[in-house]
PDB file with one MODEL, atoms N, CA, C and O in Angstrom:
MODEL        1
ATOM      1  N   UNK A   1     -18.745 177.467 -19.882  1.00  0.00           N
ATOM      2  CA  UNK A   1     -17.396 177.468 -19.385  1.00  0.00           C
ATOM      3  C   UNK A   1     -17.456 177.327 -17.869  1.00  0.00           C
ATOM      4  O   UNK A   1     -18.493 177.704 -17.323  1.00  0.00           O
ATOM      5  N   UNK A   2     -16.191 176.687 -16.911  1.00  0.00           N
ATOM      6  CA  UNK A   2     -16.100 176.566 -15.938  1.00  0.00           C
ATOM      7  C   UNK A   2     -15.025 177.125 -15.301  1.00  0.00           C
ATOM      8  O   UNK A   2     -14.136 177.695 -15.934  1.00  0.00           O
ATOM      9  N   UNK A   3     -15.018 176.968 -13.598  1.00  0.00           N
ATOM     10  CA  UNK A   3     -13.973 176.800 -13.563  1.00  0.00           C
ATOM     11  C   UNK A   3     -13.602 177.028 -11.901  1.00  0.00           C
ATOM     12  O   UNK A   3     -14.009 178.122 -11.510  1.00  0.00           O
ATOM     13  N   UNK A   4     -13.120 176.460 -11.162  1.00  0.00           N
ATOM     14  CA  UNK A   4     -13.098 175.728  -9.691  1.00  0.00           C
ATOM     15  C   UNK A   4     -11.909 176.774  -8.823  1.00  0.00           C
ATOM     16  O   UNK A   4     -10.683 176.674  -8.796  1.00  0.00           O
ATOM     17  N   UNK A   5     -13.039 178.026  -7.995  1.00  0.00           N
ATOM     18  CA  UNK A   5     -11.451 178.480  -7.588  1.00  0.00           C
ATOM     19  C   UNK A   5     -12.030 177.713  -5.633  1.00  0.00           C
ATOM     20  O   UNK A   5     -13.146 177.501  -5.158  1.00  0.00           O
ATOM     21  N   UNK A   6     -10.427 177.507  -4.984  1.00  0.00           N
ATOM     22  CA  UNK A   6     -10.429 176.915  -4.041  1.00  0.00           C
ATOM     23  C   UNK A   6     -10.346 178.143  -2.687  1.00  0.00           C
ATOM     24  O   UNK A   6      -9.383 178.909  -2.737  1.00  0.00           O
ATOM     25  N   UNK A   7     -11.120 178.271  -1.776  1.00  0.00           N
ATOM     26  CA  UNK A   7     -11.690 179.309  -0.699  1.00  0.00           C
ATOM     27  C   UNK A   7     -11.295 178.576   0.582  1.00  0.00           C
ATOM     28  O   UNK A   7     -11.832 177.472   0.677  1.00  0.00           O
ATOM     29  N   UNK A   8     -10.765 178.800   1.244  1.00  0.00           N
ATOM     30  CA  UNK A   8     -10.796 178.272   2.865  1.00  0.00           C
ATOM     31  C   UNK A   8     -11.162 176.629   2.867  1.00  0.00           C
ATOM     32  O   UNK A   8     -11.725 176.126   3.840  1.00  0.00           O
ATOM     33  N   UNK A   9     -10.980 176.249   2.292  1.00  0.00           N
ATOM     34  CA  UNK A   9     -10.821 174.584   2.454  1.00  0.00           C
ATOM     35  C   UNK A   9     -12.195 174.227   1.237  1.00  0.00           C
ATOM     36  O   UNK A   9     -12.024 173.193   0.590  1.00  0.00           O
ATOM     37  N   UNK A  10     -13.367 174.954   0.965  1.00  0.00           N
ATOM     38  CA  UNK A  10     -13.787 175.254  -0.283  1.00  0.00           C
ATOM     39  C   UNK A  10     -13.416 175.244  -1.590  1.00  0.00           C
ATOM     40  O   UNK A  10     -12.328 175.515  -2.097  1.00  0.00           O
ATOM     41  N   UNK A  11     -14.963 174.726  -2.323  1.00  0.00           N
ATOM     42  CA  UNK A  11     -14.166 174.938  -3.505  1.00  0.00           C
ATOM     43  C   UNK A  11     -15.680 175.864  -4.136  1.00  0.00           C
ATOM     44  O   UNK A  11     -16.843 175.649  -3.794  1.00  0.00           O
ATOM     45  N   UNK A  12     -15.261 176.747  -4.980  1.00  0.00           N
ATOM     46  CA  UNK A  12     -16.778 177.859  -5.380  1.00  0.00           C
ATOM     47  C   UNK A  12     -16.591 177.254  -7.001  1.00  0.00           C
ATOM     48  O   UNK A  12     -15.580 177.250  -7.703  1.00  0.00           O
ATOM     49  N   UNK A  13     -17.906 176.774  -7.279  1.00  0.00           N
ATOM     50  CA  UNK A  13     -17.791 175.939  -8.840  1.00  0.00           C
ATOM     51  C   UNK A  13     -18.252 177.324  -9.339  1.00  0.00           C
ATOM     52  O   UNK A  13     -18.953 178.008  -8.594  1.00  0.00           O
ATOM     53  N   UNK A  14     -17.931 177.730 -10.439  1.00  0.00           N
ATOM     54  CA  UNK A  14     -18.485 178.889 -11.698  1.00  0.00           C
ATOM     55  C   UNK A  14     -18.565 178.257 -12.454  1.00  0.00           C
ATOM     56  O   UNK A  14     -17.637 177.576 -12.890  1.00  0.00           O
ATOM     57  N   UNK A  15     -19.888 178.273 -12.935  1.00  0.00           N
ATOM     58  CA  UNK A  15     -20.465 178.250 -14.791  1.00  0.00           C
ATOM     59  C   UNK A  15     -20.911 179.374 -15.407  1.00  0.00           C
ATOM     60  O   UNK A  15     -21.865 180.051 -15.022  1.00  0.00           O
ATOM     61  N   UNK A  16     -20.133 179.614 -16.504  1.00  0.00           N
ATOM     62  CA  UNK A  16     -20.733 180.501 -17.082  1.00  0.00           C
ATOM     63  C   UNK A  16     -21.751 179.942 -18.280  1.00  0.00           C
ATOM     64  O   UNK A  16     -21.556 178.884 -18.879  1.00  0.00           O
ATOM     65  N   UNK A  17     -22.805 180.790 -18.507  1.00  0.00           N
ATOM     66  CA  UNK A  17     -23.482 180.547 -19.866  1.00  0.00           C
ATOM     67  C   UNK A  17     -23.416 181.789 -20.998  1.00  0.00           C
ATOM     68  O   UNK A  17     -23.266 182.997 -20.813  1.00  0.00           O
ATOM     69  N   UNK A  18     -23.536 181.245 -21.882  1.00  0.00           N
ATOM     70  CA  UNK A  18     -23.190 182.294 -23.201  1.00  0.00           C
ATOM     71  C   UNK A  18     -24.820 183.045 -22.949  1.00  0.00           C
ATOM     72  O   UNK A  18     -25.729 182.276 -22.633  1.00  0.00           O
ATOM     73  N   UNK A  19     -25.135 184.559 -23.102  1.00  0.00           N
ATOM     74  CA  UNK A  19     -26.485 185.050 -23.226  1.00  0.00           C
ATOM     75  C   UNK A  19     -26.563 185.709 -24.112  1.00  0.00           C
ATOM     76  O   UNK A  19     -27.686 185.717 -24.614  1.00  0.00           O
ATOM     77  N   UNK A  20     -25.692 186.438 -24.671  1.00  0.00           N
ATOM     78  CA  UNK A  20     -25.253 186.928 -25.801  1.00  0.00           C
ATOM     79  C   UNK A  20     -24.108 186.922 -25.932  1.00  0.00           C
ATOM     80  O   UNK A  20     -23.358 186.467 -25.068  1.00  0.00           O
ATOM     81  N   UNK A  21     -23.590 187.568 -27.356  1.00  0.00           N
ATOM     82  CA  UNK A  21     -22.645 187.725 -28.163  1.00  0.00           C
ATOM     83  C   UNK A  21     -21.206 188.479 -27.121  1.00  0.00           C
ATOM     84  O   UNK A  21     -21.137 189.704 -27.215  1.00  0.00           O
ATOM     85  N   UNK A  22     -20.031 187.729 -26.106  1.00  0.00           N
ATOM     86  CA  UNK A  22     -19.050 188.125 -25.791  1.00  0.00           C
ATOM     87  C   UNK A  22     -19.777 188.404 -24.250  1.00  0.00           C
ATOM     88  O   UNK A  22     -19.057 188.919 -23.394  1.00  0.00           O
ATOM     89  N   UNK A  23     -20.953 188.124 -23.957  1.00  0.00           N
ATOM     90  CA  UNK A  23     -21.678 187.934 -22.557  1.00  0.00           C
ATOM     91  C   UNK A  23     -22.134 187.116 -21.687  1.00  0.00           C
ATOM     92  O   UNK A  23     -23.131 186.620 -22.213  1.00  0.00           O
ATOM     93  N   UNK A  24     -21.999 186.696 -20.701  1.00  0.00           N
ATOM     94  CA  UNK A  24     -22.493 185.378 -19.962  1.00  0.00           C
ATOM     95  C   UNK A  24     -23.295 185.912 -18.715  1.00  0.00           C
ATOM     96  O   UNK A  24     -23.204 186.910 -18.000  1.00  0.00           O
ATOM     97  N   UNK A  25     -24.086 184.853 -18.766  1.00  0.00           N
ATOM     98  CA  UNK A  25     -25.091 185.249 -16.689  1.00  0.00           C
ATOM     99  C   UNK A  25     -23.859 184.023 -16.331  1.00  0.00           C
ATOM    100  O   UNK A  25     -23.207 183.348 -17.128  1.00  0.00           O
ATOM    101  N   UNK A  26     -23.839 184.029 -15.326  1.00  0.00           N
ATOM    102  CA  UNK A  26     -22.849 183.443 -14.364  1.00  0.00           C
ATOM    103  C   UNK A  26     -23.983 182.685 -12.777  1.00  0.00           C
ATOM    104  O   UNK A  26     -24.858 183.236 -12.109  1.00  0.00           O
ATOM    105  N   UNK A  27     -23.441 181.360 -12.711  1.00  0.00           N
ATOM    106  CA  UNK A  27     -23.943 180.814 -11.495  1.00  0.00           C
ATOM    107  C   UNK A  27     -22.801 180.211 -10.552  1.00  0.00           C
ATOM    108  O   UNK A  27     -21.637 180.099 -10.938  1.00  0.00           O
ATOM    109  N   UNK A  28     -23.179 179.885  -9.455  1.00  0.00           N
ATOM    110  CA  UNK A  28     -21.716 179.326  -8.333  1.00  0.00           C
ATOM    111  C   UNK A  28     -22.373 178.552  -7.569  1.00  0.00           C
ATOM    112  O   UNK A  28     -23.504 178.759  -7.131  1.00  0.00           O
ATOM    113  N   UNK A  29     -21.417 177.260  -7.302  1.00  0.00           N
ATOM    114  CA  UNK A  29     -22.605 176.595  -6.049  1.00  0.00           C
ATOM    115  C   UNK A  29     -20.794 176.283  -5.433  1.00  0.00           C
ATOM    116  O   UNK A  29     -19.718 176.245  -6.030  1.00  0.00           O
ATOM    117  N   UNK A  30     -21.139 176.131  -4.157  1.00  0.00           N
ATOM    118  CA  UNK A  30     -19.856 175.961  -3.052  1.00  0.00           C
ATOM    119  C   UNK A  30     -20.015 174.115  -3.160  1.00  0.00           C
ATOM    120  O   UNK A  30     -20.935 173.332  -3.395  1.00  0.00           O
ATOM    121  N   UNK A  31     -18.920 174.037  -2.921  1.00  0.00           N
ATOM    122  CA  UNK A  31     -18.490 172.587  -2.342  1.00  0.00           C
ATOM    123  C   UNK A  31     -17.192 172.693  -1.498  1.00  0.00           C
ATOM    124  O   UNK A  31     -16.349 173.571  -1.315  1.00  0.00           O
ATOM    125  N   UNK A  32     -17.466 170.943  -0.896  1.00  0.00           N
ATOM    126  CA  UNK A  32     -16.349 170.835  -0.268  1.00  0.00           C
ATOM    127  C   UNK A  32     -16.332 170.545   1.261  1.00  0.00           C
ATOM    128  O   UNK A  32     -17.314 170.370   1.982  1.00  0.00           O
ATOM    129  N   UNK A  33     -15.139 170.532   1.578  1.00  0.00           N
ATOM    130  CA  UNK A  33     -14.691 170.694   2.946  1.00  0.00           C
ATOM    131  C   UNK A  33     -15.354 169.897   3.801  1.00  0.00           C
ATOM    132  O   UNK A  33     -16.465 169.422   3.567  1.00  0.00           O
ATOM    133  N   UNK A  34     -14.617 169.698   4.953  1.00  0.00           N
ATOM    134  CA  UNK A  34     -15.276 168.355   6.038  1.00  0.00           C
ATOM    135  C   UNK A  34     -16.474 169.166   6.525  1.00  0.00           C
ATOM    136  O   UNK A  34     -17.405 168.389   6.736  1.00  0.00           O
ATOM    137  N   UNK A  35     -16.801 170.419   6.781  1.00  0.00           N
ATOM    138  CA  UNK A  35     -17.815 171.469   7.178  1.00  0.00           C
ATOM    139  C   UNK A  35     -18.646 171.285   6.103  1.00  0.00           C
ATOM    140  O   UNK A  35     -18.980 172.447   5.872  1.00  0.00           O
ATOM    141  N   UNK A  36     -19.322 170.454   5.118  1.00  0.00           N
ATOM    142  CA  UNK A  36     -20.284 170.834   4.479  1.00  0.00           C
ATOM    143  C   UNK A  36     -21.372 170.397   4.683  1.00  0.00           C
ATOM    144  O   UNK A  36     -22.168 170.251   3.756  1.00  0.00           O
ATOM    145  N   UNK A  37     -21.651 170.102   5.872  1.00  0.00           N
ATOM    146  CA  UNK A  37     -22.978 169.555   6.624  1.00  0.00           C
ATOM    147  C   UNK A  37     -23.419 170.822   6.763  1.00  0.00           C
ATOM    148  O   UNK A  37     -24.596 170.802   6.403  1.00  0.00           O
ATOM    149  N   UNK A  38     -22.931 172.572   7.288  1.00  0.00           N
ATOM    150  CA  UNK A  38     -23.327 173.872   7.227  1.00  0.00           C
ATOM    151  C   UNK A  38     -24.536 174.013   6.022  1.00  0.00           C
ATOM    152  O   UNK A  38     -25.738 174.274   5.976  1.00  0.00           O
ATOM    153  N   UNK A  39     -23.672 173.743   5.286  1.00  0.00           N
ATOM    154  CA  UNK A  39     -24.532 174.067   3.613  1.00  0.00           C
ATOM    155  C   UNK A  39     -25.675 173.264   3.411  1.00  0.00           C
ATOM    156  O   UNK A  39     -26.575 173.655   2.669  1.00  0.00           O
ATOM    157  N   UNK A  40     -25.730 172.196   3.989  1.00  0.00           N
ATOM    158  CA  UNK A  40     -26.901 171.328   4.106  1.00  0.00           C
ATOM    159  C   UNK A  40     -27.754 171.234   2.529  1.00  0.00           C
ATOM    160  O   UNK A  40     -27.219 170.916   1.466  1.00  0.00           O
ATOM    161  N   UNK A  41     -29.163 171.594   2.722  1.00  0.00           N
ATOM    162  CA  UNK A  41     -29.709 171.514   0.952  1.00  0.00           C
ATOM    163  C   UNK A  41     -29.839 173.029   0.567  1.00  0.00           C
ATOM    164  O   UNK A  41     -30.945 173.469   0.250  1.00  0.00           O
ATOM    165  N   UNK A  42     -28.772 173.805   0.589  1.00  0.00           N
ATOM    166  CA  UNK A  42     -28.694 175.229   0.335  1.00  0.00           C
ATOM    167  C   UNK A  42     -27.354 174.816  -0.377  1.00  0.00           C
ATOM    168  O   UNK A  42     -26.819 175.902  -0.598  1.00  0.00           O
ATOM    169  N   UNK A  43     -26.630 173.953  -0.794  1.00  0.00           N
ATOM    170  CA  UNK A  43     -25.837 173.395  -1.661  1.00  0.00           C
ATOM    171  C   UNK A  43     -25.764 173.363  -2.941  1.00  0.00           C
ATOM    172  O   UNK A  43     -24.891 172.699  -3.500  1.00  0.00           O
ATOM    173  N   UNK A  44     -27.025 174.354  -3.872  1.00  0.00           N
ATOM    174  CA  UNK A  44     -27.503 173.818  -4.723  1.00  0.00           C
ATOM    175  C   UNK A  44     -26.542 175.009  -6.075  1.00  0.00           C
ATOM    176  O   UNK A  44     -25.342 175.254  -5.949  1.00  0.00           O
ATOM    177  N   UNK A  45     -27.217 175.454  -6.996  1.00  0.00           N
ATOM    178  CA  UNK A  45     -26.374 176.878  -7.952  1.00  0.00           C
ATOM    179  C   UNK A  45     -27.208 177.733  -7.392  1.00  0.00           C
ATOM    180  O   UNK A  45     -28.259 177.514  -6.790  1.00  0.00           O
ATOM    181  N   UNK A  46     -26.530 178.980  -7.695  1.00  0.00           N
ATOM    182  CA  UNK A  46     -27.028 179.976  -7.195  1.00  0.00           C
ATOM    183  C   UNK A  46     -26.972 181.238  -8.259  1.00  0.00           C
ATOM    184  O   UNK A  46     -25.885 181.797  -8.405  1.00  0.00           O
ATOM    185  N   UNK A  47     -27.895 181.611  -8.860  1.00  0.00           N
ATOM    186  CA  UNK A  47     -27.436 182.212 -10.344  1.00  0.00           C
ATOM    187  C   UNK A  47     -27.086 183.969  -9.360  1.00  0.00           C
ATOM    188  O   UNK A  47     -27.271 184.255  -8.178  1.00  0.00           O
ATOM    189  N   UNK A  48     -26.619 184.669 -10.345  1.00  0.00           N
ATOM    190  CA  UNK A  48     -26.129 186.077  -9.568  1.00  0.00           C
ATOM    191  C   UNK A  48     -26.868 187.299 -10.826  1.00  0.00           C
ATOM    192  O   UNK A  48     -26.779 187.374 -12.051  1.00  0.00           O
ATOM    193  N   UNK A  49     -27.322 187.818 -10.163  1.00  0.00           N
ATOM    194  CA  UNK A  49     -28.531 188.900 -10.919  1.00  0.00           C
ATOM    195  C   UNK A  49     -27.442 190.275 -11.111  1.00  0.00           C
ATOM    196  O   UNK A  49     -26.357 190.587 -10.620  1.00  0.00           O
ATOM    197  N   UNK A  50     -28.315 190.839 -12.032  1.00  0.00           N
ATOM    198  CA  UNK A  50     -27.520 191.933 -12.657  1.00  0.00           C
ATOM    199  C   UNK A  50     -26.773 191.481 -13.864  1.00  0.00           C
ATOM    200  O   UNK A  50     -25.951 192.304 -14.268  1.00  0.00           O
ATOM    201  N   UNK A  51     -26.851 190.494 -14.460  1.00  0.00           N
ATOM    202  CA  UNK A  51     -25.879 190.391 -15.409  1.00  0.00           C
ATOM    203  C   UNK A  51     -26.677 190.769 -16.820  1.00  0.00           C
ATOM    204  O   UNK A  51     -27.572 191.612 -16.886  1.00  0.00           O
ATOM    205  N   UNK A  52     -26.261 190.112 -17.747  1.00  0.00           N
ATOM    206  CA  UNK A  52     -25.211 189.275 -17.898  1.00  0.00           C
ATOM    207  C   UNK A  52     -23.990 190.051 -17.946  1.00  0.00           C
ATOM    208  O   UNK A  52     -24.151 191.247 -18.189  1.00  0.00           O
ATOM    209  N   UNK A  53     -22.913 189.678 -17.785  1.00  0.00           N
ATOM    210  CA  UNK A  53     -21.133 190.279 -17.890  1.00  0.00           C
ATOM    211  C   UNK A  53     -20.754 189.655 -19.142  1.00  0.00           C
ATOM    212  O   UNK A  53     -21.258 188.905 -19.977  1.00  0.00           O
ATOM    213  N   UNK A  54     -19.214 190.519 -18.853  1.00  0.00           N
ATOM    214  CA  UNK A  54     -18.101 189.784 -19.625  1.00  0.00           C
ATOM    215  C   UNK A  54     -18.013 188.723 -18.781  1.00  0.00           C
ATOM    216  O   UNK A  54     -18.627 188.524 -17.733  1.00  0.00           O
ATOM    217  N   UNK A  55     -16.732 187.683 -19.638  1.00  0.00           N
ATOM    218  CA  UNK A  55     -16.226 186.660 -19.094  1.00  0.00           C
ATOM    219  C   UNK A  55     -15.382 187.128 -18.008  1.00  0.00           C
ATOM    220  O   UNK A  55     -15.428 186.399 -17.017  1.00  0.00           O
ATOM    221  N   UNK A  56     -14.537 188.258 -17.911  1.00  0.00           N
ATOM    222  CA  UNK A  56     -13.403 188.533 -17.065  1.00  0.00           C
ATOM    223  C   UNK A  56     -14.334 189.024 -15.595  1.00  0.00           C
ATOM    224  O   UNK A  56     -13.864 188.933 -14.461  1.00  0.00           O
ATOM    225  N   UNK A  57     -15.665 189.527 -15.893  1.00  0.00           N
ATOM    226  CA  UNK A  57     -16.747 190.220 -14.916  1.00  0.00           C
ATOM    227  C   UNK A  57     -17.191 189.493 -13.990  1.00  0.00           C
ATOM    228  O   UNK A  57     -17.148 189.657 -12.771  1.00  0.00           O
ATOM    229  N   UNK A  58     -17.738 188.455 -14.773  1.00  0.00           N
ATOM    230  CA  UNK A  58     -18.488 186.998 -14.720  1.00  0.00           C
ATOM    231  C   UNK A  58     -17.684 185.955 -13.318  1.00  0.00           C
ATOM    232  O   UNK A  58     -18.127 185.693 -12.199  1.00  0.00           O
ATOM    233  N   UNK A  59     -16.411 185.569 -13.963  1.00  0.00           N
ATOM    234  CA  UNK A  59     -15.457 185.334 -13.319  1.00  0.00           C
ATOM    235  C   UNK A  59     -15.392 185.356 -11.491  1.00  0.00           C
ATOM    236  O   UNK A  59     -15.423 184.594 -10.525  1.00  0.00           O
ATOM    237  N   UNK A  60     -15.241 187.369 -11.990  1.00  0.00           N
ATOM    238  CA  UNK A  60     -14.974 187.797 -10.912  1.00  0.00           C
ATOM    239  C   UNK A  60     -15.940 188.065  -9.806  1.00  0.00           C
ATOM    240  O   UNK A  60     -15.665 188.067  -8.606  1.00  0.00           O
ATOM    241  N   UNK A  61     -17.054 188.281 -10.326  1.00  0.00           N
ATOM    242  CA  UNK A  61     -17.997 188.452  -9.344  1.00  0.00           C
ATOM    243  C   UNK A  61     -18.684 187.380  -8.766  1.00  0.00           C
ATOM    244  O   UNK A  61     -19.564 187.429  -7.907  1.00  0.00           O
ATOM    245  N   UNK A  62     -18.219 186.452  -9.296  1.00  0.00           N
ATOM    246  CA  UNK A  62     -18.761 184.611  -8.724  1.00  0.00           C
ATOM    247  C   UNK A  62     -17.378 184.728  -7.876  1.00  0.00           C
ATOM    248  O   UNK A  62     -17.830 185.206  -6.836  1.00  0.00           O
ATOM    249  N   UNK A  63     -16.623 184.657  -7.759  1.00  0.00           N
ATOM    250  CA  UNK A  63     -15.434 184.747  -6.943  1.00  0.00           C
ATOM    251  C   UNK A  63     -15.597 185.443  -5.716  1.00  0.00           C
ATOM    252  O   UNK A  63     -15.213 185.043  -4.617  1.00  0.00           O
ATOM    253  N   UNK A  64     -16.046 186.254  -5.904  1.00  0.00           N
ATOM    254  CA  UNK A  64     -16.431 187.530  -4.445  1.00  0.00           C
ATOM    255  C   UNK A  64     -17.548 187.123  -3.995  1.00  0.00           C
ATOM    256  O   UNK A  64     -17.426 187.121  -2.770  1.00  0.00           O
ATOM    257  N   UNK A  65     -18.551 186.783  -4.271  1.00  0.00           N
ATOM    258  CA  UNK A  65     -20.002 186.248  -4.095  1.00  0.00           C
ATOM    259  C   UNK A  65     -19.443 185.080  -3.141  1.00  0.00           C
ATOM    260  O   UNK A  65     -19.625 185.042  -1.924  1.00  0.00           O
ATOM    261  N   UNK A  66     -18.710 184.107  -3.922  1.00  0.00           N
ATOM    262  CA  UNK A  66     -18.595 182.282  -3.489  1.00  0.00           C
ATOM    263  C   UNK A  66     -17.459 183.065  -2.079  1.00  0.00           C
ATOM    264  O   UNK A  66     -17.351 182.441  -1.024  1.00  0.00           O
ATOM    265  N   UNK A  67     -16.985 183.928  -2.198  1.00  0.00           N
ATOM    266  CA  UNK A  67     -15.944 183.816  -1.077  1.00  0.00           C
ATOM    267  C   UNK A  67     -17.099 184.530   0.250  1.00  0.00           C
ATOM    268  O   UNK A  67     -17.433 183.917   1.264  1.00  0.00           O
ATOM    269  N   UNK A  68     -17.510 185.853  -0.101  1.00  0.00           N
ATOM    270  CA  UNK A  68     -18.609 186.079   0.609  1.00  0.00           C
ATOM    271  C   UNK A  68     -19.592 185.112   1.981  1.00  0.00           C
ATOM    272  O   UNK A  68     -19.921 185.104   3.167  1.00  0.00           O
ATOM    273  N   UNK A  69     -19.703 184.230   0.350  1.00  0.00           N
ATOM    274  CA  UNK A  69     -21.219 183.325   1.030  1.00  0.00           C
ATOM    275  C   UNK A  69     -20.370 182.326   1.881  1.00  0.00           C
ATOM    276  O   UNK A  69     -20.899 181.966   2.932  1.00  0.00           O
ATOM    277  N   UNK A  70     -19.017 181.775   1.562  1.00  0.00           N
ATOM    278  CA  UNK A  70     -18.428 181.082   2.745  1.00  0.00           C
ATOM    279  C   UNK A  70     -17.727 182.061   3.669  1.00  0.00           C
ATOM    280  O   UNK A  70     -17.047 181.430   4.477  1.00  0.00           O
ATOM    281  N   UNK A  71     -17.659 183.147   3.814  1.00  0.00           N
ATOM    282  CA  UNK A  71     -17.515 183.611   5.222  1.00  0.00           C
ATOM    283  C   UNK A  71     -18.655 183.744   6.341  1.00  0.00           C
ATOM    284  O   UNK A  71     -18.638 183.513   7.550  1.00  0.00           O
ATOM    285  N   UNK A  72     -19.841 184.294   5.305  1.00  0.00           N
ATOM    286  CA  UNK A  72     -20.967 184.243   5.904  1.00  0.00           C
ATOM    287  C   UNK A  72     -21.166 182.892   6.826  1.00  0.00           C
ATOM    288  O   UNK A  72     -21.313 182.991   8.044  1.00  0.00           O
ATOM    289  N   UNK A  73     -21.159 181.528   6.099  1.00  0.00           N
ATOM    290  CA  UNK A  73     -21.330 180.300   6.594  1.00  0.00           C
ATOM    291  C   UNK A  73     -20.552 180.130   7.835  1.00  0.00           C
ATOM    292  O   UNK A  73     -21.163 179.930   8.885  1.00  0.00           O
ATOM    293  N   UNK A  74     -19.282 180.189   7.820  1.00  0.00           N
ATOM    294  CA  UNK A  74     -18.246 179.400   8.378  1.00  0.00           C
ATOM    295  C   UNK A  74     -17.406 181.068   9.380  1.00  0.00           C
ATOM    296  O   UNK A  74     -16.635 180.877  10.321  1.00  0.00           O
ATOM    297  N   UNK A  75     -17.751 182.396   8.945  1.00  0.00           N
ATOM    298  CA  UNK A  75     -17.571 183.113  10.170  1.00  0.00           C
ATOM    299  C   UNK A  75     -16.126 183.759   9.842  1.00  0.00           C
ATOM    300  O   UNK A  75     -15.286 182.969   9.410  1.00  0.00           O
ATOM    301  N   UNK A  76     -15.849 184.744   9.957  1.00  0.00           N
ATOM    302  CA  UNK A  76     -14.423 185.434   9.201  1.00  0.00           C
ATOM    303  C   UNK A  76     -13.196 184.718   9.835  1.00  0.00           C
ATOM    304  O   UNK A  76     -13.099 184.072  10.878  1.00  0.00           O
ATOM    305  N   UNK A  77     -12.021 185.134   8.585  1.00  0.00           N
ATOM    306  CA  UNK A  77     -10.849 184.495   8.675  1.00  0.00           C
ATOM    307  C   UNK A  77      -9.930 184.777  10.057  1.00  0.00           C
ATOM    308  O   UNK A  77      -9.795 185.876  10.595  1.00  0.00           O
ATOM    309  N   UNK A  78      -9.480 183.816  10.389  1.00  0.00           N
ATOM    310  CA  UNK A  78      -8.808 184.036  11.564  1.00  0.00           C
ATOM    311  C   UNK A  78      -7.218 184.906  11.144  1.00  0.00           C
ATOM    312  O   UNK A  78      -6.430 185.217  12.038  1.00  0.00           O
TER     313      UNK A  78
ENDMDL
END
């Protein structure tokens, strides 16, 4: 499953994979934006440890991660 949420001119891709039964590990890779020369070949998925989650978990913690890793990049919101 996928699914594209949009961050500061970003976009944070989520895939989830099934690992078990009603559980997924979850990966995110950033795209986007005229700034993605930053990301250079660090562009790539990025799987997120501790899992596997629910789907609603999964979701969410690729969401906070992908928003995270583009503040980190690009420097907090004005």
């Amino acid at each position: 499953m996928q699914r594209t949420i949009h961050y500061r001119g970003f976009e944070i891709d989520v895939e989830l994979t099934p690992s078990a039964p009603d559980m997924f590990d979850v990966t995110f890779q950033i795209k986007g934006h005229d700034n993605l020369g930053i990301l250079g070949a660090r562009g790539y998925r990025i799987p997120l440890r501790n899992g596997p989650f629910s789907e609603r978990w999964a979701y969410l913690v690729a969401e906070v991660a992908g928003q995270a890793a583009i503040d980190v990049l690009i420097g907090p919101a004005d």
